[in-house]
N, CA, C and O atoms as CSV, one atom per row, in Angstrom:
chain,resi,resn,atom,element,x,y,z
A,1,UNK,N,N,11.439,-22.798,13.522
A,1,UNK,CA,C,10.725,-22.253,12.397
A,1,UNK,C,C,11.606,-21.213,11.721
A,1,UNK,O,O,12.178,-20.269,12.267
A,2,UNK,N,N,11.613,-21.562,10.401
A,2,UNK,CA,C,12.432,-20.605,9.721
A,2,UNK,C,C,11.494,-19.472,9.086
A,2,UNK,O,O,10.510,-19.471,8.346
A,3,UNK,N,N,12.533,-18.194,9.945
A,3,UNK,CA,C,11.379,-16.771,9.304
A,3,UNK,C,C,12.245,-15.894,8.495
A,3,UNK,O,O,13.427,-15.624,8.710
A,4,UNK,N,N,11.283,-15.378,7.272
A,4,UNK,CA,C,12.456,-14.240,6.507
A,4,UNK,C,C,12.922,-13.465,6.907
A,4,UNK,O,O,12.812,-13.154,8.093
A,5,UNK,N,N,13.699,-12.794,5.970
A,5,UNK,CA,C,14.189,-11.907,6.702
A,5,UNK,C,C,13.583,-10.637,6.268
A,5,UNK,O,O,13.128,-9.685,6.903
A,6,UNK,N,N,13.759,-10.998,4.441
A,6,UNK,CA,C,13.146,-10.062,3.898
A,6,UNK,C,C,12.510,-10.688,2.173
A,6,UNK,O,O,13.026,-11.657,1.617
A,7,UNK,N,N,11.689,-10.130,1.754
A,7,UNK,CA,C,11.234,-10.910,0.840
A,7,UNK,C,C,11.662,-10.245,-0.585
A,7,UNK,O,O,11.123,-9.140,-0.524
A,8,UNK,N,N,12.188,-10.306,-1.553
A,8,UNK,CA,C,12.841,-9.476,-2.713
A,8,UNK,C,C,11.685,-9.947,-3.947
A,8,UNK,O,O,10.990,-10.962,-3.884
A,9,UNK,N,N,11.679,-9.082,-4.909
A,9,UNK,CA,C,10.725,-9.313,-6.231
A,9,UNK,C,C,11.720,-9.155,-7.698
A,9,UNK,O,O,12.693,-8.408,-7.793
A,10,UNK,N,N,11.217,-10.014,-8.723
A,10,UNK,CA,C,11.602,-9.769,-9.719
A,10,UNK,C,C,10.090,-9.748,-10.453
A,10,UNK,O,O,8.942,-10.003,-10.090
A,11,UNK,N,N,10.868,-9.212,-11.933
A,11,UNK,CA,C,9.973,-9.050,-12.794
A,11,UNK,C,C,10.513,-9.485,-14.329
A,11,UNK,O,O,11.475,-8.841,-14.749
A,12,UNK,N,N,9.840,-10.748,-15.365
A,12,UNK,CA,C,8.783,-10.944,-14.667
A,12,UNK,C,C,8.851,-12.355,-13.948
A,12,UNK,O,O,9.830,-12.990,-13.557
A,13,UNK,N,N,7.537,-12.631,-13.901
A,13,UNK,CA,C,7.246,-14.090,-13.073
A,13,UNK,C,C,5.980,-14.570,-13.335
A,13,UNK,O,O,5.283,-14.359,-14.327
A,14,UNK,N,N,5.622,-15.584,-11.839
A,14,UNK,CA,C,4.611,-16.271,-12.238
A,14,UNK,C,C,3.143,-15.624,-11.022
A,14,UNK,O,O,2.411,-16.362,-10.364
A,15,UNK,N,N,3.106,-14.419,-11.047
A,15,UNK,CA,C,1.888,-13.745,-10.133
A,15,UNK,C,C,1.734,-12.378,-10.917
A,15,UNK,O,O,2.594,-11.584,-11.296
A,16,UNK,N,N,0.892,-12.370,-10.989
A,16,UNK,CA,C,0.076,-11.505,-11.694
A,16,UNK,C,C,0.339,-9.806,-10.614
A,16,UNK,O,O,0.085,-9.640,-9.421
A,17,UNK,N,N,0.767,-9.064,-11.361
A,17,UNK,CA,C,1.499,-7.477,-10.617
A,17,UNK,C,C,-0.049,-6.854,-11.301
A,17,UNK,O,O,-1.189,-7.210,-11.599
A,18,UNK,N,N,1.193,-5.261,-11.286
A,18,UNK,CA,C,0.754,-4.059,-11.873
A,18,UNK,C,C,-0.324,-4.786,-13.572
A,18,UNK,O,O,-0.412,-5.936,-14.001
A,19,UNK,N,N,-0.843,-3.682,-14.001
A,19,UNK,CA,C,-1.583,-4.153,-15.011
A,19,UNK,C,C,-0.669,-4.460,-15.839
A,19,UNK,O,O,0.405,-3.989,-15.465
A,20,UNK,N,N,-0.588,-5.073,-16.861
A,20,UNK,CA,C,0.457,-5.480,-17.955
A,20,UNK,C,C,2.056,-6.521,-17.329
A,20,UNK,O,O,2.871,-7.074,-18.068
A,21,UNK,N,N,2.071,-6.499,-15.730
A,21,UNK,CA,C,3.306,-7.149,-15.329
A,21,UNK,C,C,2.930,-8.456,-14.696
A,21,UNK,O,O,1.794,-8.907,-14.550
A,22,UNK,N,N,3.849,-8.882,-14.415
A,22,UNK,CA,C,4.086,-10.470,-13.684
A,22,UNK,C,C,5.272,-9.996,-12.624
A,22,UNK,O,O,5.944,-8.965,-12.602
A,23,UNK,N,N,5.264,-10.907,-11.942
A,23,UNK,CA,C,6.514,-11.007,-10.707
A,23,UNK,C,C,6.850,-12.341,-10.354
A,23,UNK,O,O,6.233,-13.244,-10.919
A,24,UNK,N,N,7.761,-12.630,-9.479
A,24,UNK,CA,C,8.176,-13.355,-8.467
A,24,UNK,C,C,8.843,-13.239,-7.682
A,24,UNK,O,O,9.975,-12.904,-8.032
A,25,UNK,N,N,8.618,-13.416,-6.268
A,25,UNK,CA,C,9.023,-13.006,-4.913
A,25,UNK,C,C,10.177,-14.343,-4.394
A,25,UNK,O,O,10.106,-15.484,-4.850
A,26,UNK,N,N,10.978,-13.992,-3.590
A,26,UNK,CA,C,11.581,-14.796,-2.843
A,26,UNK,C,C,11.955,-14.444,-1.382
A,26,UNK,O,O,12.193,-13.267,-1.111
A,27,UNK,N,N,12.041,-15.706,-0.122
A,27,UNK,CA,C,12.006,-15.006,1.058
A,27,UNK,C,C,13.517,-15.831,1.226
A,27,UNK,O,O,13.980,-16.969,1.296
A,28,UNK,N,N,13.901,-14.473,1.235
A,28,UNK,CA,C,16.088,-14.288,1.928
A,28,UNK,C,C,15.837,-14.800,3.837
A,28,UNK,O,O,14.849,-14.572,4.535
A,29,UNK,N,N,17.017,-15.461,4.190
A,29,UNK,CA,C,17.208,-15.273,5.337
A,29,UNK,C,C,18.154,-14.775,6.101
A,29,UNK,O,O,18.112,-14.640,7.324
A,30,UNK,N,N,19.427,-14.369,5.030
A,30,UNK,CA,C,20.546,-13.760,6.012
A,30,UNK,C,C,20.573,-12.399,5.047
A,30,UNK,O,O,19.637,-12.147,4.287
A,31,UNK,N,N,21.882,-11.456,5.177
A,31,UNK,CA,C,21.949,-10.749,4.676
A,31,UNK,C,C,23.171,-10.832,3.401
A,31,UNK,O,O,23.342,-10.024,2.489
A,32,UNK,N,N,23.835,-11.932,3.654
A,32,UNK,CA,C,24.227,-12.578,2.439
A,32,UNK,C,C,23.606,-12.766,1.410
A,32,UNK,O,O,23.800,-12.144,0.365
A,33,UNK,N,N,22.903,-13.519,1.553
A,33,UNK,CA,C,21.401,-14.113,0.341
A,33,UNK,C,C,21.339,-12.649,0.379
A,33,UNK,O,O,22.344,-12.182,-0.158
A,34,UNK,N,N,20.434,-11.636,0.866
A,34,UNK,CA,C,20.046,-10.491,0.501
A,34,UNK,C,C,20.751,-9.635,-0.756
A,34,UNK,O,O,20.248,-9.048,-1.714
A,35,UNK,N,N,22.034,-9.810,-0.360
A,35,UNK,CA,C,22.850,-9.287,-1.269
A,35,UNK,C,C,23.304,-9.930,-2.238
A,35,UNK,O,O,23.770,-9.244,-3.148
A,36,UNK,N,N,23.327,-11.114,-2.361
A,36,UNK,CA,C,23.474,-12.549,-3.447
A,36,UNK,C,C,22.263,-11.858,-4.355
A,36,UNK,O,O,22.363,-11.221,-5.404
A,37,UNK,N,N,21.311,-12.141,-3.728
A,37,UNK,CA,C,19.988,-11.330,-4.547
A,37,UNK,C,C,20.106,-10.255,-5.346
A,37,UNK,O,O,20.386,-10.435,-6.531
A,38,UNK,N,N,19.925,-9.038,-4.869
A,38,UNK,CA,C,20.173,-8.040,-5.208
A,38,UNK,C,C,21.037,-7.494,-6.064
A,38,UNK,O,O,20.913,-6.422,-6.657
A,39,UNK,N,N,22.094,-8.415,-6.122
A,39,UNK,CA,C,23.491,-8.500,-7.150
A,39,UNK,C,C,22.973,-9.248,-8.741
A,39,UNK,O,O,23.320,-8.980,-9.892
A,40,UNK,N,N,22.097,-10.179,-8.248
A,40,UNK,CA,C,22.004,-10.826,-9.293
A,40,UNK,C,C,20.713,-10.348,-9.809
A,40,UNK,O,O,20.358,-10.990,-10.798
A,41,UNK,N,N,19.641,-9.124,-9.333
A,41,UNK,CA,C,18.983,-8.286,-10.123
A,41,UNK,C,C,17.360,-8.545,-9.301
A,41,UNK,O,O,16.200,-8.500,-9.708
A,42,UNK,N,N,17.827,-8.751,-8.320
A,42,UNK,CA,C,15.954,-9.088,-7.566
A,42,UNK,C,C,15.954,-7.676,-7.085
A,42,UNK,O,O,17.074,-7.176,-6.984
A,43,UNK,N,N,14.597,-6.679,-6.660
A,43,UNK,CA,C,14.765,-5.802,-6.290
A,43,UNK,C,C,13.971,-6.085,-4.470
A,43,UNK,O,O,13.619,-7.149,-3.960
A,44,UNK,N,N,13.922,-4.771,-3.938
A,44,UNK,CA,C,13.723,-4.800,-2.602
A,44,UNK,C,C,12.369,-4.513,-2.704
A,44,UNK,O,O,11.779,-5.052,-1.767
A,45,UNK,N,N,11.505,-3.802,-3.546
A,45,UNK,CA,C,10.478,-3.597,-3.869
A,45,UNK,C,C,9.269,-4.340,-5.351
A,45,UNK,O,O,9.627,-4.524,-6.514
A,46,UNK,N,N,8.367,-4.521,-4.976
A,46,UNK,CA,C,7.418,-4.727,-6.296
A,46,UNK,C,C,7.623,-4.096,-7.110
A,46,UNK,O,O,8.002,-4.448,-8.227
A,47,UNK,N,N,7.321,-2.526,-6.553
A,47,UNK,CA,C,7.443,-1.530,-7.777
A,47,UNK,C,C,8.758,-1.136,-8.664
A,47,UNK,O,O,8.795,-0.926,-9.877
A,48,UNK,N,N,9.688,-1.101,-7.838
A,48,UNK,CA,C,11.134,-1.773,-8.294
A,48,UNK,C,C,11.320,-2.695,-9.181
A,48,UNK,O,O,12.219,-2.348,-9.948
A,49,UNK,N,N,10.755,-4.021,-9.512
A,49,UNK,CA,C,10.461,-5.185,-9.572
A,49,UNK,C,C,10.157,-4.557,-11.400
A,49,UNK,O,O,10.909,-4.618,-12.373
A,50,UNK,N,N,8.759,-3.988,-11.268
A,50,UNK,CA,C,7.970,-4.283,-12.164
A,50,UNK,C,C,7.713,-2.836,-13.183
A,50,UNK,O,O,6.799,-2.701,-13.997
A,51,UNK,N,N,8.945,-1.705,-12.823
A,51,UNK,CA,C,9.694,-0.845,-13.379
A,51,UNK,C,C,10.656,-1.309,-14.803
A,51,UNK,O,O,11.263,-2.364,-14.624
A,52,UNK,N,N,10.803,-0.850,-15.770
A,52,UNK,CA,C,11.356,-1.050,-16.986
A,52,UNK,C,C,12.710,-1.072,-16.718
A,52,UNK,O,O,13.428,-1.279,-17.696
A,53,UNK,N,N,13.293,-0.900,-15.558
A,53,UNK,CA,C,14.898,-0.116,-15.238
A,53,UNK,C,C,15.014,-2.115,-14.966
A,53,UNK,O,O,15.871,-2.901,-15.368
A,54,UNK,N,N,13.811,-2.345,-14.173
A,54,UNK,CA,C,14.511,-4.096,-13.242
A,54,UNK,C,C,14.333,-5.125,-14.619
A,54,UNK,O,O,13.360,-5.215,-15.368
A,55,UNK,N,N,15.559,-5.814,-14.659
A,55,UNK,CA,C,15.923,-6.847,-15.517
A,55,UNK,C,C,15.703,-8.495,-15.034
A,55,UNK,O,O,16.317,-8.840,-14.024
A,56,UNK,N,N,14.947,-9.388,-15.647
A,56,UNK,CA,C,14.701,-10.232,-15.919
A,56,UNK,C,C,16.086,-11.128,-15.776
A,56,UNK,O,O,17.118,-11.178,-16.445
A,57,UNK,N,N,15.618,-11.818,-14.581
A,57,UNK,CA,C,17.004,-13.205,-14.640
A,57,UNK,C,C,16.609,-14.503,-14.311
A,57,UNK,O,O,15.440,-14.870,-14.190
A,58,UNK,N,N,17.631,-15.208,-14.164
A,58,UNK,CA,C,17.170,-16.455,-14.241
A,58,UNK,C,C,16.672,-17.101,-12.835
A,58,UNK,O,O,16.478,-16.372,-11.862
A,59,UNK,N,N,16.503,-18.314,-12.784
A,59,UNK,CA,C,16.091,-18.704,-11.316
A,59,UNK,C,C,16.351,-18.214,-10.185
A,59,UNK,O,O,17.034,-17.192,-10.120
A,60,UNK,N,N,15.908,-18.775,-9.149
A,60,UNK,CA,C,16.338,-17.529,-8.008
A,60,UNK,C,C,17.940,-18.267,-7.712
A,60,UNK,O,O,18.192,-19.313,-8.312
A,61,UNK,N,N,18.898,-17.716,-6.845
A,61,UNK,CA,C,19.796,-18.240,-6.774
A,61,UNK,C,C,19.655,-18.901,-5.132
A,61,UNK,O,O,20.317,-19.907,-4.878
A,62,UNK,N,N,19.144,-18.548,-4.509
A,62,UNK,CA,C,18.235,-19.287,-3.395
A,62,UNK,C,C,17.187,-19.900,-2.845
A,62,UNK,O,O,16.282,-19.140,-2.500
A,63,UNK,N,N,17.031,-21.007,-2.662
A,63,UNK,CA,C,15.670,-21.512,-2.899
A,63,UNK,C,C,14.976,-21.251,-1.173
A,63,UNK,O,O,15.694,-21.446,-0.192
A,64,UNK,N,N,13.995,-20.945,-1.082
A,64,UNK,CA,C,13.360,-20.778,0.157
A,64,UNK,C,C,12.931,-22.253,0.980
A,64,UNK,O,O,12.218,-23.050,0.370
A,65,UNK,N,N,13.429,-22.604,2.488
A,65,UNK,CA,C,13.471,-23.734,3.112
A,65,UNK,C,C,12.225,-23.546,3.955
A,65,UNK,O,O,12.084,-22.853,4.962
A,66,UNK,N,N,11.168,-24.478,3.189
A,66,UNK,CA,C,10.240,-24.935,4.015
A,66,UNK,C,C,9.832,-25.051,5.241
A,66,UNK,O,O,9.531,-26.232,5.413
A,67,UNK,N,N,9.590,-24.166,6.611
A,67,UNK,CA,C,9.595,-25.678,7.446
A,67,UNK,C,C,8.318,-26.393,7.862
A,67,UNK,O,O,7.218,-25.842,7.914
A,68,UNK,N,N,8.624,-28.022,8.236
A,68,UNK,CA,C,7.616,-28.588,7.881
A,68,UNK,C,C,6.685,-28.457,9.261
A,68,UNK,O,O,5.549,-28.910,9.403
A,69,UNK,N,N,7.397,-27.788,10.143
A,69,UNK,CA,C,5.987,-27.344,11.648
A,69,UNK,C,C,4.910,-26.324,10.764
A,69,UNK,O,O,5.365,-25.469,10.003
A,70,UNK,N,N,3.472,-26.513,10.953
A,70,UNK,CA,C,2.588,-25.152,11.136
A,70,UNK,C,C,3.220,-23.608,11.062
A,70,UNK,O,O,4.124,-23.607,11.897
A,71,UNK,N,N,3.162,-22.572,10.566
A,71,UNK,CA,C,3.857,-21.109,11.359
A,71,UNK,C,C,2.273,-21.012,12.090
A,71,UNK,O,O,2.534,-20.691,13.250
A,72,UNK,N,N,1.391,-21.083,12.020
A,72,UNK,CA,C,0.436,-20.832,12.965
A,72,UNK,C,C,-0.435,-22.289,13.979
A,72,UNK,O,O,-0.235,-23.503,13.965
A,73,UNK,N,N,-1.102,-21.699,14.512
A,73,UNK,CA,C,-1.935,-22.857,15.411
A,73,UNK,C,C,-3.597,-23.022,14.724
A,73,UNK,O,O,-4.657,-23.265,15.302
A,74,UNK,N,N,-3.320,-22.795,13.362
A,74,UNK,CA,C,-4.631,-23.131,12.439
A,74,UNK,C,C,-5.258,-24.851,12.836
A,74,UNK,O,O,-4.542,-25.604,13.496
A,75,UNK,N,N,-5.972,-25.081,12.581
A,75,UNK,CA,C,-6.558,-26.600,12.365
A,75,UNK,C,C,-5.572,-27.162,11.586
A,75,UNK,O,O,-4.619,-26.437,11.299
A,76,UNK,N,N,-5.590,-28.270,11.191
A,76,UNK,CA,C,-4.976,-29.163,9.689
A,76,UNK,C,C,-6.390,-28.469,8.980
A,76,UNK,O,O,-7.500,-28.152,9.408
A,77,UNK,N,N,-5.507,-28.411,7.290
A,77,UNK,CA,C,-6.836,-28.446,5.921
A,77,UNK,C,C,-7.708,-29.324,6.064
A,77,UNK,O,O,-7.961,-29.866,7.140
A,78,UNK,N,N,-8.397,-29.617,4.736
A,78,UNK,CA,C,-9.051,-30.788,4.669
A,78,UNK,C,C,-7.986,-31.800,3.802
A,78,UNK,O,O,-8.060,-33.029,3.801
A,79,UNK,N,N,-7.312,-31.256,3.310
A,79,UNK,CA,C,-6.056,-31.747,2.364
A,79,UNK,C,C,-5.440,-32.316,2.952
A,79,UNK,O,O,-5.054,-33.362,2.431
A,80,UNK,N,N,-5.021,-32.049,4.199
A,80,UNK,CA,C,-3.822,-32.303,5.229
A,80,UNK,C,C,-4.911,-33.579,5.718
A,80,UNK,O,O,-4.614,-34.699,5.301
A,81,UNK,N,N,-6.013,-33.469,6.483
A,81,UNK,CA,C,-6.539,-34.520,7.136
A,81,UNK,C,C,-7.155,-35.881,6.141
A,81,UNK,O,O,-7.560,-36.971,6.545
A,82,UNK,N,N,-7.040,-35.291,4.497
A,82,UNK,CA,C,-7.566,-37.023,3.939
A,82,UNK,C,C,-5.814,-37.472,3.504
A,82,UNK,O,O,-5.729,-38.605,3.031
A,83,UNK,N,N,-4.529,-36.729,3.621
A,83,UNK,CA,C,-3.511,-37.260,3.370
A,83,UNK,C,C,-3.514,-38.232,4.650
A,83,UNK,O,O,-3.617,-39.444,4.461
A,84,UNK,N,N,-3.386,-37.643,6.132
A,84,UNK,CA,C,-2.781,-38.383,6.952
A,84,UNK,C,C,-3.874,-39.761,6.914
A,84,UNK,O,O,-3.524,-40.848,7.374
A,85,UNK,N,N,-5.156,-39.544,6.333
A,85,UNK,CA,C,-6.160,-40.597,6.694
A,85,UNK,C,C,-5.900,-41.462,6.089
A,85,UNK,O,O,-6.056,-42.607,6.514
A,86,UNK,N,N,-5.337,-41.143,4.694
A,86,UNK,CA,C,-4.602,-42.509,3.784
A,86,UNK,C,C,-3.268,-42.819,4.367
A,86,UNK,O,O,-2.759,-43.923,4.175
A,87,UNK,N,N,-2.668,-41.881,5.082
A,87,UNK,CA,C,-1.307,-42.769,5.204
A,87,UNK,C,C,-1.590,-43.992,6.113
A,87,UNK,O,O,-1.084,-45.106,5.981
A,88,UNK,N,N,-2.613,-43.548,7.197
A,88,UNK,CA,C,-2.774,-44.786,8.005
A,88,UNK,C,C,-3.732,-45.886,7.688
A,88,UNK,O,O,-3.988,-46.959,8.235
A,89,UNK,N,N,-4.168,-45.286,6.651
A,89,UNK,CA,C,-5.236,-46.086,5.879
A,89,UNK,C,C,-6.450,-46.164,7.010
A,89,UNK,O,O,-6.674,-47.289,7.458
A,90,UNK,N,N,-6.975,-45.444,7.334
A,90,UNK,CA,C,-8.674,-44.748,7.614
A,90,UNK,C,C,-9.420,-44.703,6.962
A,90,UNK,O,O,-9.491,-43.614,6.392
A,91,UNK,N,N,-10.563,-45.831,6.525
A,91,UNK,CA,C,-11.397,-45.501,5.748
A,91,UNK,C,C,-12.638,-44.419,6.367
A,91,UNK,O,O,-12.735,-44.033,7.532
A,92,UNK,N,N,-13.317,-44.154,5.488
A,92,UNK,CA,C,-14.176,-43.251,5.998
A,92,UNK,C,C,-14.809,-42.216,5.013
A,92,UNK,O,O,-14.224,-41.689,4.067
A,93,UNK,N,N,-16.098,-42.016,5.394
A,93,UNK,CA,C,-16.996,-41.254,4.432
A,93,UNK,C,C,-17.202,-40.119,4.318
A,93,UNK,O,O,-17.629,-39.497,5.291
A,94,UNK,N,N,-16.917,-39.342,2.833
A,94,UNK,CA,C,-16.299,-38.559,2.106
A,94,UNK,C,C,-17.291,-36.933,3.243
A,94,UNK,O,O,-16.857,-35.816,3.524
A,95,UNK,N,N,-18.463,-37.499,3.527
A,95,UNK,CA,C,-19.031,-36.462,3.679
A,95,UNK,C,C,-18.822,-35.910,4.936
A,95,UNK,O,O,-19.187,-34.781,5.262
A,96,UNK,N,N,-18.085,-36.908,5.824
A,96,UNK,CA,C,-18.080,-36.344,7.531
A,96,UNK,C,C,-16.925,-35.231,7.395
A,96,UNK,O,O,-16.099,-34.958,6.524
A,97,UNK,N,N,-17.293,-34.654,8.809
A,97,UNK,CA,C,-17.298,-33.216,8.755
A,97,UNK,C,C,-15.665,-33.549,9.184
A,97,UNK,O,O,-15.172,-34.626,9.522
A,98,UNK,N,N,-14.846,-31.829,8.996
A,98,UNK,CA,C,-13.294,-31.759,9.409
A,98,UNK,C,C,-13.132,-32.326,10.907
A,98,UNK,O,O,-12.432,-33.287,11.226
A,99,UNK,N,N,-13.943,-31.511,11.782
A,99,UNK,CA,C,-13.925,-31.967,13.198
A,99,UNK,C,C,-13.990,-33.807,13.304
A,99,UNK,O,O,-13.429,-34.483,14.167
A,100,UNK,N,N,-14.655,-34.204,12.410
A,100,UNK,CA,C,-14.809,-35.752,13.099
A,100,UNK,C,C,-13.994,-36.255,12.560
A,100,UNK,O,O,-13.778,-37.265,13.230
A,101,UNK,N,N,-13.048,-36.242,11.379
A,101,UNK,CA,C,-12.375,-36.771,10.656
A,101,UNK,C,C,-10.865,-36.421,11.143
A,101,UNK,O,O,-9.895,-37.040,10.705
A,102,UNK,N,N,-10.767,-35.447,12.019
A,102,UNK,CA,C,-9.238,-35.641,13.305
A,102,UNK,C,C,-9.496,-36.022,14.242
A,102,UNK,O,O,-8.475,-36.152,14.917
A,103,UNK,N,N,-10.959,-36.520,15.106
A,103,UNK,CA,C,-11.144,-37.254,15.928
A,103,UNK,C,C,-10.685,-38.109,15.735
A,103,UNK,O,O,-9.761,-38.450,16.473
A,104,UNK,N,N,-11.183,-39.143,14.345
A,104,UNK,CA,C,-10.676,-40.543,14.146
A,104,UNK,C,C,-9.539,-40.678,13.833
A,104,UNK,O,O,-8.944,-41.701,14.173
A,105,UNK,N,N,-8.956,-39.759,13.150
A,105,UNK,CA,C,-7.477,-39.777,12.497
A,105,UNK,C,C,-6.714,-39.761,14.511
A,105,UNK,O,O,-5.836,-40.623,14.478
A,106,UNK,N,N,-6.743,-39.398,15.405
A,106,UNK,CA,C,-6.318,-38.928,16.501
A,106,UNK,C,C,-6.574,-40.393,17.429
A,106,UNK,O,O,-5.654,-40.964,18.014
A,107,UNK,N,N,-8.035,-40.878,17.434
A,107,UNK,CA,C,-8.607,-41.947,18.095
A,107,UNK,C,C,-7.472,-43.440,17.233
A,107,UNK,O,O,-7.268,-44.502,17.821
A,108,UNK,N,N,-7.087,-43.224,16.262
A,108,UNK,CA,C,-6.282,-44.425,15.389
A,108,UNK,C,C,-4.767,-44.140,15.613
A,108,UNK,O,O,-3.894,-44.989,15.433
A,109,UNK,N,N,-4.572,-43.042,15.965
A,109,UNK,CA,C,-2.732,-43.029,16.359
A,109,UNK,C,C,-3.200,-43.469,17.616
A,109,UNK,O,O,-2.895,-44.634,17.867
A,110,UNK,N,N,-3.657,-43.054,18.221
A,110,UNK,CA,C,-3.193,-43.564,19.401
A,110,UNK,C,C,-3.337,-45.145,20.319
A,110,UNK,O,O,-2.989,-45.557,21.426
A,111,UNK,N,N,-4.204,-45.795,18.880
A,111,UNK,CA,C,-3.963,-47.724,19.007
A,111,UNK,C,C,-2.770,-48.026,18.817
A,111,UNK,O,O,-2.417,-49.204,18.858
């Protein structure tokens, strides 16, 4: 599992800040990127960020890597459980509950 290291802000972006600002965050993982960042005008702070001094740039120059395990031991969504139900093609009715609908999704992998 890939964890940040540290998360940097610009201003503006696409999340709604301070009253009148916008932001966008990105999560660094070495201290390279950190400083790749920081060079190219992300700050270490929001308020930093969304201060008249921090300048507006272009895309991030690092894109943040997914990973595709859980970071927690949550359930699957309901999103997650009607994707896998179509991949295996599970039919089944719209109204049954999360719990029964990874029973069957669970009871069909394992035919």
């Amino acid at each position: 599992m890939s964890v940040f290291r540290e998360i940097v802000y610009r201003s503006p972006g696409a999340h709604s800040g301070p009253p009148g600002k916008t932001y966008d965050y990105l999560g660094v993982f070495s201290q390279a990127e950190i400083d790749a960042a920081l060079a190219a005008g992300w700050c270490r702070t929001l308020v930093d960020a969304c201060t008249d001094k921090a300048a507006a740039i272009d895309p991030p120059l690092v894109e943040a890597v997914e990973d595709p395990a859980p970071a927690d031991d949550a359930p699957p969504t309901r999103e997650e459980l009607r994707a896998k139900a179509a991949e295996i093609g599970l039919e089944y009715d719209g109204r049954i509950s999360d719990k029964k609908l990874l029973m069957m999704i669970n009871d069909a992998l394992k035919r």
